[in-house]
C-alpha positions as semicolon CSV with decimal commas, in nm:
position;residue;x (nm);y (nm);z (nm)
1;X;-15,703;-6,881;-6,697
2;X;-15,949;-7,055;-6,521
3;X;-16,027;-6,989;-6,132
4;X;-15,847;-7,224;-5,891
5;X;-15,876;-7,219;-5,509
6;X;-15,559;-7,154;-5,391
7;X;-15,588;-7,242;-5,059
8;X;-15,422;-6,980;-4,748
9;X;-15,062;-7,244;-4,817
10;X;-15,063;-7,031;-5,140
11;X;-14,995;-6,722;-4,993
12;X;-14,625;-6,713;-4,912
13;X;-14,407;-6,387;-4,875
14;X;-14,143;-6,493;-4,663
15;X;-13,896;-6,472;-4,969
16;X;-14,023;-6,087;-4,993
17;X;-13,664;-5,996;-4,896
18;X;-13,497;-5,961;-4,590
19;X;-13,814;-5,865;-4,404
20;X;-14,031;-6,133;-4,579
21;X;-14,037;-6,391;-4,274
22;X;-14,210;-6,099;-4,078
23;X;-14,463;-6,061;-4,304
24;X;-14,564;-6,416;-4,396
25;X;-14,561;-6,434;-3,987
26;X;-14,771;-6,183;-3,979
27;X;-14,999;-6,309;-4,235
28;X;-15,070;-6,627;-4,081
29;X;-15,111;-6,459;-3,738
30;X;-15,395;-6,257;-3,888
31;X;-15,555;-6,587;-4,025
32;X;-15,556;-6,773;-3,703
33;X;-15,698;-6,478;-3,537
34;X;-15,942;-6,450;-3,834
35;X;-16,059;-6,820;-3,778
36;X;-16,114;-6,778;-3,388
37;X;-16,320;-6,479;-3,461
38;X;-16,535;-6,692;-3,714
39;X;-16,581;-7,012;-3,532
40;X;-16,681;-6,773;-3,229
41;X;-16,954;-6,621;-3,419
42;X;-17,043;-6,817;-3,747
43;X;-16,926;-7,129;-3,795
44;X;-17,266;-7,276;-3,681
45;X;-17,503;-7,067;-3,851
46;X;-17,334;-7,143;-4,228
47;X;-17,211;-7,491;-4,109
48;X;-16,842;-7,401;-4,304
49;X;-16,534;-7,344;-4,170
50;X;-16,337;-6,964;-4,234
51;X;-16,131;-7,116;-4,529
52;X;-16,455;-7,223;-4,670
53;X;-16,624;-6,918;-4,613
54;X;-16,327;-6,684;-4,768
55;X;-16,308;-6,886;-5,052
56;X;-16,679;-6,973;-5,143
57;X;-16,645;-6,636;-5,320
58;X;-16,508;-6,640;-5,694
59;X;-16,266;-6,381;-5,811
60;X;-16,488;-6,146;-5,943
61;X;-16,770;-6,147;-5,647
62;X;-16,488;-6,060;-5,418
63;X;-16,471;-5,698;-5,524
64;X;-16,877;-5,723;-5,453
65;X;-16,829;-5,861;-5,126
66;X;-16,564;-5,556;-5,050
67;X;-16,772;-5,292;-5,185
68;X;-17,034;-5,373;-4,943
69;X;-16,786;-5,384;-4,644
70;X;-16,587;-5,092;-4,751
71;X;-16,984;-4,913;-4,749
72;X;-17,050;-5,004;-4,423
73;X;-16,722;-4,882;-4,254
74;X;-16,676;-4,556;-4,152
75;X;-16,543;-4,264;-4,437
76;X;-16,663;-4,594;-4,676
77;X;-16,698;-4,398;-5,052
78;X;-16,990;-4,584;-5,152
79;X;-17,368;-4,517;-4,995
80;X;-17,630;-4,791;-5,115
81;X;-17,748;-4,569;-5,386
82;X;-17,450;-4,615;-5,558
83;X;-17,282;-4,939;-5,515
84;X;-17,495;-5,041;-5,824
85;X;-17,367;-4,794;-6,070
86;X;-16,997;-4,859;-5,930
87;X;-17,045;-5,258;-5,937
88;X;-17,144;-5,228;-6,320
89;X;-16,844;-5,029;-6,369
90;X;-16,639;-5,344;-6,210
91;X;-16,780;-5,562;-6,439
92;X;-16,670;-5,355;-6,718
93;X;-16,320;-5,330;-6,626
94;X;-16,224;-5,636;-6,539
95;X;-16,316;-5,835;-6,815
96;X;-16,139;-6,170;-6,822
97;X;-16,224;-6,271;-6,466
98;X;-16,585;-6,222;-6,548
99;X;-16,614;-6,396;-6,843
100;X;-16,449;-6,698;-6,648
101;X;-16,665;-6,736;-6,352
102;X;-16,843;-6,495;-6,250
103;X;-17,108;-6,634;-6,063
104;X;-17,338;-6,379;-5,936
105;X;-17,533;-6,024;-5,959
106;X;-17,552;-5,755;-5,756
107;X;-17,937;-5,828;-5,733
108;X;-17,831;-6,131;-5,583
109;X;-17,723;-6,005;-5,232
110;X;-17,955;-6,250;-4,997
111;X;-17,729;-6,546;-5,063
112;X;-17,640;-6,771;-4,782
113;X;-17,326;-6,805;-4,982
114;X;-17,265;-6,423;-5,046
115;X;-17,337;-6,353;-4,671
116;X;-17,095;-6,632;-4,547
117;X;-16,794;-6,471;-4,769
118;X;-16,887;-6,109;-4,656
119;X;-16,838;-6,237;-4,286
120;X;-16,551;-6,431;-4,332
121;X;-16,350;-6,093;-4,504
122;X;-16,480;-5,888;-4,182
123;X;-16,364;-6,114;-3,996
124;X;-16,011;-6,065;-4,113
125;X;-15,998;-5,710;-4,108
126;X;-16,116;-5,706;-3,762
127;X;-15,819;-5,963;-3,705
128;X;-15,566;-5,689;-3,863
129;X;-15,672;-5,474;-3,583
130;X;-15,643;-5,738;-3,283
131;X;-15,410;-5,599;-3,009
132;X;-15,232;-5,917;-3,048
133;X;-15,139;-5,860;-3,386
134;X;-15,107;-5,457;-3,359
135;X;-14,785;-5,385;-3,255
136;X;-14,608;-5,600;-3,535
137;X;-14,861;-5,442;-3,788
138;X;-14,749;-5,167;-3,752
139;X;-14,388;-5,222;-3,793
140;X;-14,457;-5,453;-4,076
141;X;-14,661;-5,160;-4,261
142;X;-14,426;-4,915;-4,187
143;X;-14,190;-5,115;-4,366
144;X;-14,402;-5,256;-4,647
145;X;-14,768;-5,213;-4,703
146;X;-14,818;-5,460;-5,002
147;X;-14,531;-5,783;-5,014
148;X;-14,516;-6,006;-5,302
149;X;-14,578;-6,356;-5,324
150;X;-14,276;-6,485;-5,520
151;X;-14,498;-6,580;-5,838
152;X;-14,566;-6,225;-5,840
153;X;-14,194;-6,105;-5,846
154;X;-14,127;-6,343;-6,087
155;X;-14,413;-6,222;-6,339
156;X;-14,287;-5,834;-6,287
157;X;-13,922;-5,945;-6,404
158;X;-14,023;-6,199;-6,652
159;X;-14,234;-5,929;-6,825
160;X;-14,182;-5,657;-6,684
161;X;-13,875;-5,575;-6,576
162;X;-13,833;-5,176;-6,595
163;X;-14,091;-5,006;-6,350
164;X;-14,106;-4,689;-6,256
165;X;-14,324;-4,661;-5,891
166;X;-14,575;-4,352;-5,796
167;X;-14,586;-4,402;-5,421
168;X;-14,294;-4,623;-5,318
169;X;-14,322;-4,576;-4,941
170;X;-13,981;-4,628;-4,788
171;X;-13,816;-4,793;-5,133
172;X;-13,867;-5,133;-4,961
173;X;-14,012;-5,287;-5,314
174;X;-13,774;-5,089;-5,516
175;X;-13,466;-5,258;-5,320
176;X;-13,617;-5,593;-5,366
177;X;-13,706;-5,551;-5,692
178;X;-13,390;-5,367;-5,823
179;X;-13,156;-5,693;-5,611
180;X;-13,385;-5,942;-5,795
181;X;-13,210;-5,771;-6,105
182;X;-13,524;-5,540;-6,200
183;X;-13,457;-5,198;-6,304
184;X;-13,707;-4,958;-6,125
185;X;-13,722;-4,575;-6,022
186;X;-13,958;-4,528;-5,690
187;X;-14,126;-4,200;-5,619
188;X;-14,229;-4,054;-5,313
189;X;-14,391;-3,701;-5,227
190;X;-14,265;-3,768;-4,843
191;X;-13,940;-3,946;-4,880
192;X;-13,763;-3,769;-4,619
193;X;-14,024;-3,892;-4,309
194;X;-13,778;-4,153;-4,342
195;X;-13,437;-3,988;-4,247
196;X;-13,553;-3,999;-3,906
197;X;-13,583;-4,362;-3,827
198;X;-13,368;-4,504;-4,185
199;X;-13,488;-4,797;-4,301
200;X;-13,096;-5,004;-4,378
201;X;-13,192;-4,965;-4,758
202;X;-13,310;-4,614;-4,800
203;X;-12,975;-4,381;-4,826
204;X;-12,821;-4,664;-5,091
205;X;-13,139;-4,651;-5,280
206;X;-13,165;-4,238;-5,237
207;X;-12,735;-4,246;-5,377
208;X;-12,762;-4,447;-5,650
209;X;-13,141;-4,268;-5,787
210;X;-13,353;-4,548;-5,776
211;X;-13,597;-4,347;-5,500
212;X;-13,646;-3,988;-5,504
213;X;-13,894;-3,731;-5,392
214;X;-14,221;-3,696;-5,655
215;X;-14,511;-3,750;-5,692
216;X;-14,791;-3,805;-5,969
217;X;-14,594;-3,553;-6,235
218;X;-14,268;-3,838;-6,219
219;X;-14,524;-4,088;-6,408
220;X;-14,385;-3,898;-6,732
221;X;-14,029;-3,948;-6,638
222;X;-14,055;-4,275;-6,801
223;X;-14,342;-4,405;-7,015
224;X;-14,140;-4,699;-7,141
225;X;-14,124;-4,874;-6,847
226;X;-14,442;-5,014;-6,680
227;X;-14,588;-4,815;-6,409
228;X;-14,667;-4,944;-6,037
229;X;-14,904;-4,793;-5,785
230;X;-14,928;-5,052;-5,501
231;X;-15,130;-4,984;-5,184
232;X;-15,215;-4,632;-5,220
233;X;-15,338;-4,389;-4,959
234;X;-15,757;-4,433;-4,980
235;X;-15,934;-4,208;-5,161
236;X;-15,630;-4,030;-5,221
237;X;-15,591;-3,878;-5,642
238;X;-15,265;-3,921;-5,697
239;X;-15,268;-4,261;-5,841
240;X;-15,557;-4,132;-6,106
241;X;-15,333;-3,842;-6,179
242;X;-15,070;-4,053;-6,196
243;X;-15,235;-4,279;-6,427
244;X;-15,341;-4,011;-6,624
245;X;-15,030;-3,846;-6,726
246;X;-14,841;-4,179;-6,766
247;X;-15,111;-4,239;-7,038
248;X;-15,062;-3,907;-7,219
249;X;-14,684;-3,985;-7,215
250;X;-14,715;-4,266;-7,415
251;X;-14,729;-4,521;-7,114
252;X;-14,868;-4,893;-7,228
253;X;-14,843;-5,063;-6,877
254;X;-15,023;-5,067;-6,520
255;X;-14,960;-5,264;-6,250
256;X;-15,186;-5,253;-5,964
257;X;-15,239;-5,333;-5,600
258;X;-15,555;-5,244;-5,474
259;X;-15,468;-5,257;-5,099
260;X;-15,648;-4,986;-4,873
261;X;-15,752;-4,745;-5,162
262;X;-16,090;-4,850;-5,187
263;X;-16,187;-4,625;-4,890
264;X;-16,083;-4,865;-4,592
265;X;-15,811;-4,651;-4,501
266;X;-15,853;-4,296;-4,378
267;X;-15,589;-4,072;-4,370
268;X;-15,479;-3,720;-4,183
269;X;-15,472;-3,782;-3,839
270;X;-15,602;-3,422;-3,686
271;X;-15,573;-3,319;-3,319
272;X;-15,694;-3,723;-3,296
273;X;-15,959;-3,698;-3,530
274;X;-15,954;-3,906;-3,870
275;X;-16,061;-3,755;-4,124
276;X;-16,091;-3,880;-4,470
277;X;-15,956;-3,806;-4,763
278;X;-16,047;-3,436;-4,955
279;X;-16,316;-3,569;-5,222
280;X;-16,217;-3,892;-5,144
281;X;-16,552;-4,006;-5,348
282;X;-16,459;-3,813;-5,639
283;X;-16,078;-3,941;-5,659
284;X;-16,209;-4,297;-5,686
285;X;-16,493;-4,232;-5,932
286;X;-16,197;-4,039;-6,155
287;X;-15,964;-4,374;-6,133
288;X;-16,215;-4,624;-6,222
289;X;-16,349;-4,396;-6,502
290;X;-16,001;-4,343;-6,635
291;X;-15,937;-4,745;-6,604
292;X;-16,310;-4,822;-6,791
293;X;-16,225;-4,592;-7,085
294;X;-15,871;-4,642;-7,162
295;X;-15,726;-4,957;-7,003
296;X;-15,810;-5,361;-7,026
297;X;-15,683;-5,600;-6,795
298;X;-15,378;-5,852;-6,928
299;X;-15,517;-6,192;-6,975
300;X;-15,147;-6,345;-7,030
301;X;-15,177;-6,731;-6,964
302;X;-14,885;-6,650;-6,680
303;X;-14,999;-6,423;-6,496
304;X;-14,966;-6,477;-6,122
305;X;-15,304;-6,661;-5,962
306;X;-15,548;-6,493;-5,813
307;X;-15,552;-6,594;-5,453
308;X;-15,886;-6,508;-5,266
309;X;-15,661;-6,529;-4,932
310;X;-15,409;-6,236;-4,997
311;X;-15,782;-6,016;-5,027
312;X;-15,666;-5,684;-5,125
313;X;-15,290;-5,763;-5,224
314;X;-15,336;-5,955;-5,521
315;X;-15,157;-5,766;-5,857
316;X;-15,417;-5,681;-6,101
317;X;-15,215;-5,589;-6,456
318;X;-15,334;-5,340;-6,739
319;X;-15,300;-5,257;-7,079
320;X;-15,337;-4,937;-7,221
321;X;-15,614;-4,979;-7,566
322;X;-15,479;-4,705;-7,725
């Protein structure tokens, strides 16, 4: 499929259910706040504006563009000696985007271009944290970590349309979904955080068994259905154990949302300290290694665009070799 640019129009989630008009408002609240931040500070020296900038980056250079970030963060996974070795192992996973476009190397790091787009996606993760934005952030996440645009949804039941979920947060996809007329079980290993503040969905959803308590082991529950890790903690191992044994069952299918797990997020908040992840290095190395050797991305001529402006939400889709 070739590479389009989408444009920020073609990120819509406000039919994400009943709490999609918060997070398409939320969305374009972090883009505004995005753009002031970049006309503050760059929009002179690269002489583009921030949708230029965020989209001067093809598909593929965009996980480049994030490994550097994610390096330079703190708790990142990657050091500078080995953001080469983990780039290569990029290109070798996903395939079809790189044989479509892909533009650049990671020799090539002293682009104007490559600098612009590196900006323009720090700019918008400083915006997530703007105190203007924070407050309905945080209710939106609590809710949802990952929506879907509605292309998305559609794929998933077109194709797709028995999932079984490692990491299904409050069930908020899994109620979606299974309304849309999916069929889906959701697993959480904390599914009870929620009793205290219930979500309107989560007791129906808990009833009639489409979320329960689990974690990575429930991937063997069903192998015939595709699997769905969206969002996952960073640097956390379920979703490579969870891949893992989904594979040895006889799974075929992986669908993916990349979302905070490339080391952005830090998790365990400790007498206010964050700390990251337990061998939060080795958990990703495992995953990638697990996705290089046994799985290929889906190159169906449907599958939902890739949108540079949805960053880390876009749904990557796997096929087991084997």
């Amino acid at each position: 499929m070739p590479f389009k640019k989408m444009g920020v129009a073609a990120v819509d989630y406000s039919g994400f259910g009943e709490y999609g008009a918060r997070l398409q408002a939320l969305f374009e609240a972090i883009w505004t706040i995005a753009t002031e931040y970049w006309n503050e500070r760059y929009s002179q020296r690269f002489r583009m504006s921030f949708d230029e900038a965020f989209n001067v980056l093809d598909r593929a250079n965009e996980w480049l563009v994030e490994l550097i970030v994610t390096s330079n963060r703190p708790y990142g996974f990657l050091d500078a000696r080995s953001m080469p070795d983990f780039w290569s192992m990029f290109r070798e996973i996903f395939c079809p985007p790189f044989r479509e476009h892909h533009n650049w190397t990671y020799e090539r790091l002293g682009t104007s271009a490559l600098c612009a787009g590196l900006f323009a996606r720090e700019m918008y993760a400083r915006a997530r944290e703007d105190q203007r934005v924070f407050l309905a952030h945080a209710e939106t996440t609590r809710i949802c970590y990952g929506p879907f645009r509605q292309d998305e949804m559609a794929y998933l039941l077109r194709h797709h349309p028995k999932i079984i979920e490692i990491g299904g947060g409050s069930g908020y996809f899994a109620s979606v979904f299974s309304r849309a007329g999916g069929t889906i079980t959701s697993y959480d290993n904390d599914t009870y955080q929620w009793n205290r503040e219930p979500p309107p969905w989560l007791f129906g959803l808990k009833r009639a068994g489409i979320l329960a308590e689990g974690g990575a082991e429930a991937a063997t529950r069903h192998p015939d259905r595709t699997l769905l890790i969206s969002w996952p903690q960073g640097g956390s191992v379920f979703p490579f154990e969870a891949l893992r044994r989904y594979r040895r069952a006889g799974g075929r299918r992986f669908a993916f949302k990349l979302g905070g797990f490339m080391g952005r997020a830090t998790t365990n908040l400790l007498g206010g300290i964050i700390l990251p992840p337990a061998q939060a290095a080795l958990n990703h190395k495992r995953f990638f290694k697990e996705l290089l050797r046994y799985w290929r991305e889906t190159d169906d001529a449907d599958r939902p665009e890739h949108v540079p402006e949805a960053f880390l939400n876009n749904l990557w889709m796997f096929e087991c070799k084997q």
